[in-house]
C-alpha positions in Angstrom: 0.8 24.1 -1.7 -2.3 21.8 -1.1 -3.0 20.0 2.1 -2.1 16.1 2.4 -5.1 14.4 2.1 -4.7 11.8 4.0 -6.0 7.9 3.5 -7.6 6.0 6.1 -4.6 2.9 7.3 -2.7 4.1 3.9 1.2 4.2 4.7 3.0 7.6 5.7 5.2 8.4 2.2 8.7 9.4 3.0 9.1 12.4 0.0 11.5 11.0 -2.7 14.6 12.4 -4.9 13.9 11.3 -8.4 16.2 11.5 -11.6 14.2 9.8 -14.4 14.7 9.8 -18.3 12.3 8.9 -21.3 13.3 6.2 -24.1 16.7 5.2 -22.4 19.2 2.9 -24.0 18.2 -0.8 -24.1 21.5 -1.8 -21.9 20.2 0.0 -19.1 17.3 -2.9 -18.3 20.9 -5.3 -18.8 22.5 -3.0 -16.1 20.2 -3.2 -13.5 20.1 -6.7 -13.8 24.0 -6.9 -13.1 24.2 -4.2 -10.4 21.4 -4.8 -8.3 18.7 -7.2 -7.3 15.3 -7.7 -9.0 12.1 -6.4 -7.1 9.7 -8.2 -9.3 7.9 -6.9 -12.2 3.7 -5.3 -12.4 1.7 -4.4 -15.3 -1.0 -1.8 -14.7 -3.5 0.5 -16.6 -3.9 4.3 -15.2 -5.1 7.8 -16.1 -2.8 10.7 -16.0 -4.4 13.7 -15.8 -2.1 16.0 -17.9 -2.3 20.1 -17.1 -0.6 21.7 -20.1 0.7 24.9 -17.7 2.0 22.4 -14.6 4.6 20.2 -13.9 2.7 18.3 -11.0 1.5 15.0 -11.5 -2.2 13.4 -11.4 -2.6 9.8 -11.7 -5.6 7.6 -11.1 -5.3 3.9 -10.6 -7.1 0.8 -8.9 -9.9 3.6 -8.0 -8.1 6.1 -6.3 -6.6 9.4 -7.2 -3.3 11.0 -6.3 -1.5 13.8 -6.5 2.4 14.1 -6.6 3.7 17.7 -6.1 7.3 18.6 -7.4 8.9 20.3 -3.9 11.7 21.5 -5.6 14.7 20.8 -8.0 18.5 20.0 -7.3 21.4 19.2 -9.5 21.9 17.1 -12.5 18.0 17.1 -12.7 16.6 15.7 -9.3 13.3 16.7 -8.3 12.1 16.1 -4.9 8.5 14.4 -5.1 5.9 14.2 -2.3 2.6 12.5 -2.6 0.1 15.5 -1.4 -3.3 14.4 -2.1 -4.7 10.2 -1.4 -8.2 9.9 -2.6 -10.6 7.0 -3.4 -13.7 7.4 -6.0 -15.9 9.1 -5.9 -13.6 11.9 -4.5 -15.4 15.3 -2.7 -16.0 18.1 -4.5 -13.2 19.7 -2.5 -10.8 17.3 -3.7 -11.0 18.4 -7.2 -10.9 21.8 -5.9 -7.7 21.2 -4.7 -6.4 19.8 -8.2 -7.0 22.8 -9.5 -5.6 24.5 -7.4 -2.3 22.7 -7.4 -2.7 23.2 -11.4 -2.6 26.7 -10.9 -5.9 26.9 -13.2 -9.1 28.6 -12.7 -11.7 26.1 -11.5 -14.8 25.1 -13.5 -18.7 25.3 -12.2 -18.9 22.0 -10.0 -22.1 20.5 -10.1 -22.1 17.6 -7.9 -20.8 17.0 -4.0 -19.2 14.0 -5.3 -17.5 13.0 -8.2 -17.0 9.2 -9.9 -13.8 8.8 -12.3 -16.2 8.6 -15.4 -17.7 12.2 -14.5 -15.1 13.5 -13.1 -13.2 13.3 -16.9 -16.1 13.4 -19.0 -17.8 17.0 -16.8 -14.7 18.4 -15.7 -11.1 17.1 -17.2 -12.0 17.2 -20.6 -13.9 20.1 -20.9 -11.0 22.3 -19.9 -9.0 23.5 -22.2 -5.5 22.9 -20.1 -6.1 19.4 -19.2 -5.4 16.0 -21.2 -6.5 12.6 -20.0 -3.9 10.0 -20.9 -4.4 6.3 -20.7 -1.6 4.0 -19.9 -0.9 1.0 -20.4 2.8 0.1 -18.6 4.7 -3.1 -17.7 7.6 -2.5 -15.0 10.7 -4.1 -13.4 11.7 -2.9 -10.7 15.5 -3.3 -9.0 16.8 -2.0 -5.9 20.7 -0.4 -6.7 23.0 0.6 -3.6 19.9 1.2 -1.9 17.6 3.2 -4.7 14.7 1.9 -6.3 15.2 1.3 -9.9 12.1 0.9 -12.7 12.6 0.5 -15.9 8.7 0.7 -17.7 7.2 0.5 -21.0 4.3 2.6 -22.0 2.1 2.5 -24.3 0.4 6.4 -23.7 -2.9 6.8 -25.7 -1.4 3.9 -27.9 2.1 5.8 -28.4 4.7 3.3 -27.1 7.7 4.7 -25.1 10.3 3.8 -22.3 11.5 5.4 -19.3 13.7 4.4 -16.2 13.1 6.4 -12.9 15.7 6.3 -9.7 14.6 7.5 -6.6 15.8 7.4 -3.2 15.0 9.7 0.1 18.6 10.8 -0.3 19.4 12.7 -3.3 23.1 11.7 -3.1 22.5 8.2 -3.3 19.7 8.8 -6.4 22.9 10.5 -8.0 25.6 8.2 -7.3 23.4 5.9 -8.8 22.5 7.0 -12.3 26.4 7.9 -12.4 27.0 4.0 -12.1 24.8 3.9 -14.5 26.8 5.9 -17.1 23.3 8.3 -17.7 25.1 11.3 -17.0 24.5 12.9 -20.7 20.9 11.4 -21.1 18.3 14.1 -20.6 16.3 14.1 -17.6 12.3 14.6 -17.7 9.8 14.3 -15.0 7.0 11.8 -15.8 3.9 14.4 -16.6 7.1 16.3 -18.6 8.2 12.9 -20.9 4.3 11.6 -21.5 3.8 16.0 -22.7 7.0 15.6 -25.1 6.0 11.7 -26.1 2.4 12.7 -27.4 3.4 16.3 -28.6 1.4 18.1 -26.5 2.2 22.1 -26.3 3.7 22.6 -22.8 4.3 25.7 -20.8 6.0 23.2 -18.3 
Protein backbone atom coordinates (compact mmCIF):
# COMPACT_ATOMS: atom_id res chain seq x y z
CA UNK A 1 0.00 0.00 0.00
CA UNK A 2 1.33 3.52 -0.89
CA UNK A 3 2.46 6.07 1.59
CA UNK A 4 0.08 9.12 2.66
CA UNK A 5 1.18 11.89 0.94
CA UNK A 6 0.50 14.36 3.00
CA UNK A 7 -0.69 18.18 2.21
CA UNK A 8 0.76 21.06 3.75
CA UNK A 9 -2.38 22.64 6.49
CA UNK A 10 -4.82 20.04 4.50
CA UNK A 11 -7.15 18.33 7.18
CA UNK A 12 -6.29 14.81 8.69
CA UNK A 13 -9.17 12.39 6.82
CA UNK A 14 -10.83 10.00 9.18
CA UNK A 15 -11.07 6.65 6.62
CA UNK A 16 -14.73 6.19 5.64
CA UNK A 17 -17.39 3.12 5.27
CA UNK A 18 -19.06 3.72 1.96
CA UNK A 19 -22.16 1.83 0.37
CA UNK A 20 -22.90 3.67 -2.97
CA UNK A 21 -25.17 2.63 -5.98
CA UNK A 22 -25.32 3.94 -9.67
CA UNK A 23 -28.71 5.23 -11.38
CA UNK A 24 -30.82 4.91 -8.11
CA UNK A 25 -34.59 5.36 -8.07
CA UNK A 26 -35.71 9.00 -8.36
CA UNK A 27 -37.52 8.79 -4.75
CA UNK A 28 -34.38 8.42 -3.16
CA UNK A 29 -33.35 12.42 -3.72
CA UNK A 30 -37.40 12.76 -2.12
CA UNK A 31 -36.07 10.52 0.88
CA UNK A 32 -33.29 12.37 1.93
CA UNK A 33 -35.16 15.33 1.89
CA UNK A 34 -37.66 13.81 4.43
CA UNK A 35 -35.22 11.93 6.71
CA UNK A 36 -32.47 14.16 7.13
CA UNK A 37 -31.25 17.71 6.72
CA UNK A 38 -29.81 19.38 3.57
CA UNK A 39 -25.97 20.09 3.51
CA UNK A 40 -26.19 22.33 0.46
CA UNK A 41 -25.59 21.47 -3.03
CA UNK A 42 -21.88 21.99 -5.51
CA UNK A 43 -21.32 21.51 -9.03
CA UNK A 44 -17.82 20.66 -10.14
CA UNK A 45 -15.81 19.42 -13.18
CA UNK A 46 -12.92 16.58 -12.42
CA UNK A 47 -10.76 14.01 -14.15
CA UNK A 48 -10.92 10.40 -13.11
CA UNK A 49 -8.20 8.57 -13.97
CA UNK A 50 -9.69 5.10 -14.69
CA UNK A 51 -7.15 1.78 -14.44
CA UNK A 52 -9.03 -0.91 -16.29
CA UNK A 53 -7.18 -3.83 -13.78
CA UNK A 54 -7.89 -1.67 -10.30
CA UNK A 55 -10.54 -0.81 -8.20
CA UNK A 56 -8.77 2.33 -6.54
CA UNK A 57 -9.71 5.59 -7.34
CA UNK A 58 -7.78 8.71 -8.98
CA UNK A 59 -9.49 11.99 -9.16
CA UNK A 60 -8.13 15.31 -10.08
CA UNK A 61 -9.92 18.56 -9.22
CA UNK A 62 -9.34 22.36 -8.47
CA UNK A 63 -5.48 21.42 -9.32
CA UNK A 64 -4.71 18.80 -7.14
CA UNK A 65 -4.68 15.04 -7.38
CA UNK A 66 -5.85 12.34 -5.05
CA UNK A 67 -5.76 9.07 -4.47
CA UNK A 68 -8.54 6.98 -2.62
CA UNK A 69 -7.46 3.36 -1.76
CA UNK A 70 -10.19 0.69 -1.11
CA UNK A 71 -8.83 -0.85 2.56
CA UNK A 72 -11.11 -3.54 2.42
CA UNK A 73 -14.75 -4.77 1.92
CA UNK A 74 -17.57 -5.75 4.55
CA UNK A 75 -21.16 -6.78 4.27
CA UNK A 76 -23.98 -5.79 2.11
CA UNK A 77 -21.22 -4.07 -0.12
CA UNK A 78 -19.30 -1.58 2.24
CA UNK A 79 -15.95 -0.64 1.38
CA UNK A 80 -13.74 1.08 3.65
CA UNK A 81 -12.09 4.17 1.77
CA UNK A 82 -8.92 6.07 2.85
CA UNK A 83 -7.56 9.04 1.08
CA UNK A 84 -3.64 7.89 0.55
CA UNK A 85 -2.13 10.26 -1.73
CA UNK A 86 -2.84 14.70 -1.55
CA UNK A 87 -1.00 16.27 -4.29
CA UNK A 88 -1.10 19.78 -6.01
CA UNK A 89 0.09 20.29 -9.81
CA UNK A 90 2.57 19.89 -10.95
CA UNK A 91 2.98 16.70 -8.83
CA UNK A 92 6.87 14.90 -8.53
CA UNK A 93 7.78 12.41 -10.49
CA UNK A 94 7.57 10.15 -7.52
CA UNK A 95 4.03 10.92 -7.12
CA UNK A 96 3.08 9.32 -10.33
CA UNK A 97 5.30 6.53 -9.41
CA UNK A 98 3.26 5.86 -6.73
CA UNK A 99 -0.06 5.76 -8.96
CA UNK A 100 1.18 3.19 -10.57
CA UNK A 101 2.11 1.47 -8.18
CA UNK A 102 -1.18 1.56 -6.32
CA UNK A 103 -2.58 0.53 -9.98
CA UNK A 104 -0.71 -2.50 -9.82
CA UNK A 105 0.77 -1.58 -13.45
CA UNK A 106 4.08 -1.50 -14.82
CA UNK A 107 5.34 2.15 -14.88
CA UNK A 108 6.16 4.00 -18.19
CA UNK A 109 9.68 5.94 -19.01
CA UNK A 110 9.18 9.27 -16.99
CA UNK A 111 10.80 12.05 -18.61
CA UNK A 112 10.34 14.92 -16.55
CA UNK A 113 10.97 15.67 -12.53
CA UNK A 114 7.72 17.32 -12.56
CA UNK A 115 4.57 16.72 -14.11
CA UNK A 116 1.50 19.52 -15.05
CA UNK A 117 -2.17 17.90 -15.35
CA UNK A 118 -1.99 18.57 -19.23
CA UNK A 119 1.33 16.28 -19.53
CA UNK A 120 0.80 14.23 -17.10
CA UNK A 121 -2.48 12.79 -19.36
CA UNK A 122 -1.41 13.63 -22.65
CA UNK A 123 2.69 11.77 -21.90
CA UNK A 124 1.68 9.33 -19.48
CA UNK A 125 -2.27 8.43 -18.79
CA UNK A 126 -3.26 8.11 -22.22
CA UNK A 127 -0.53 6.45 -23.70
CA UNK A 128 -1.12 3.37 -21.48
CA UNK A 129 -3.04 0.94 -22.49
CA UNK A 130 -4.83 0.27 -18.85
CA UNK A 131 -5.72 3.73 -18.14
CA UNK A 132 -8.87 6.02 -19.27
CA UNK A 133 -9.24 9.71 -18.54
CA UNK A 134 -12.85 10.49 -17.77
CA UNK A 135 -14.14 14.03 -17.57
CA UNK A 136 -16.98 14.84 -15.27
CA UNK A 137 -19.21 17.04 -15.09
CA UNK A 138 -21.50 16.49 -11.62
CA UNK A 139 -24.04 18.48 -9.61
CA UNK A 140 -24.55 17.23 -5.90
CA UNK A 141 -26.83 17.44 -2.82
CA UNK A 142 -25.70 16.57 -0.10
CA UNK A 143 -27.83 15.47 3.32
CA UNK A 144 -26.64 14.36 6.59
CA UNK A 145 -29.03 11.01 7.72
CA UNK A 146 -28.73 9.68 11.54
CA UNK A 147 -25.38 10.97 11.39
CA UNK A 148 -24.06 9.75 7.65
CA UNK A 149 -23.36 11.85 4.84
CA UNK A 150 -25.81 11.46 2.07
CA UNK A 151 -25.03 12.67 -1.85
CA UNK A 152 -27.11 12.17 -4.31
CA UNK A 153 -25.02 13.42 -7.84
CA UNK A 154 -25.65 13.64 -11.42
CA UNK A 155 -22.96 12.95 -13.97
CA UNK A 156 -22.51 13.62 -17.06
CA UNK A 157 -19.05 11.15 -17.65
CA UNK A 158 -17.44 11.89 -21.12
CA UNK A 159 -21.00 13.24 -21.95
CA UNK A 160 -22.80 9.88 -20.81
CA UNK A 161 -25.34 11.07 -18.19
CA UNK A 162 -25.84 8.90 -14.99
CA UNK A 163 -26.83 9.07 -11.26
CA UNK A 164 -25.43 7.72 -8.19
CA UNK A 165 -26.13 8.14 -4.34
CA UNK A 166 -23.10 7.38 -1.91
CA UNK A 167 -23.49 7.01 2.13
CA UNK A 168 -20.57 7.02 4.15
CA UNK A 169 -19.97 7.20 7.64
CA UNK A 170 -16.63 6.32 9.88
CA UNK A 171 -18.88 3.57 11.31
CA UNK A 172 -20.02 0.97 9.02
CA UNK A 173 -23.03 0.18 11.19
CA UNK A 174 -24.43 3.46 10.96
CA UNK A 175 -23.60 3.53 6.82
CA UNK A 176 -25.80 0.30 6.96
CA UNK A 177 -28.58 1.17 9.11
CA UNK A 178 -28.82 3.97 6.89
CA UNK A 179 -29.32 2.63 3.30
CA UNK A 180 -31.69 0.05 5.16
CA UNK A 181 -33.94 3.29 6.06
CA UNK A 182 -33.57 3.83 2.86
CA UNK A 183 -35.25 0.74 1.52
CA UNK A 184 -31.80 0.09 -0.97
CA UNK A 185 -31.27 -3.19 0.28
CA UNK A 186 -31.85 -5.00 -3.32
CA UNK A 187 -30.20 -2.21 -5.32
CA UNK A 188 -26.75 -3.20 -6.47
CA UNK A 189 -23.88 -1.64 -4.92
CA UNK A 190 -20.71 -0.22 -7.08
CA UNK A 191 -17.79 1.64 -6.04
CA UNK A 192 -17.34 4.95 -7.93
CA UNK A 193 -14.20 4.02 -10.39
CA UNK A 194 -16.51 0.50 -10.63
CA UNK A 195 -20.10 2.48 -11.80
CA UNK A 196 -18.22 5.29 -14.16
CA UNK A 197 -16.28 1.40 -15.79
CA UNK A 198 -19.98 -0.17 -16.18
CA UNK A 199 -21.66 3.48 -17.30
CA UNK A 200 -19.14 4.03 -20.32
CA UNK A 201 -18.61 0.21 -21.06
CA UNK A 202 -15.28 -0.01 -20.43
CA UNK A 203 -13.80 -3.86 -20.17
CA UNK A 204 -12.89 -4.23 -16.43
CA UNK A 205 -10.94 -6.77 -14.62
CA UNK A 206 -12.22 -4.88 -11.47
Amino acid sequence: MPQALPSCGAPVLIPRWEWRTFAPALDCARKLQDMGARLGSSNDREISLISLTSSHDVTIRDRRMALKWRKQSGQDGLELWDVVLDSAFPCAQDTVRRLFEAWDIPLPILHRPYYTIHALLLEVIQTHPNLRVVEIEKHAESFSVQGARCEWTRLLANHVPCECLSIEHEDPCITLQVMRSLGLEARPHASYPTGLKTALHLNTQH
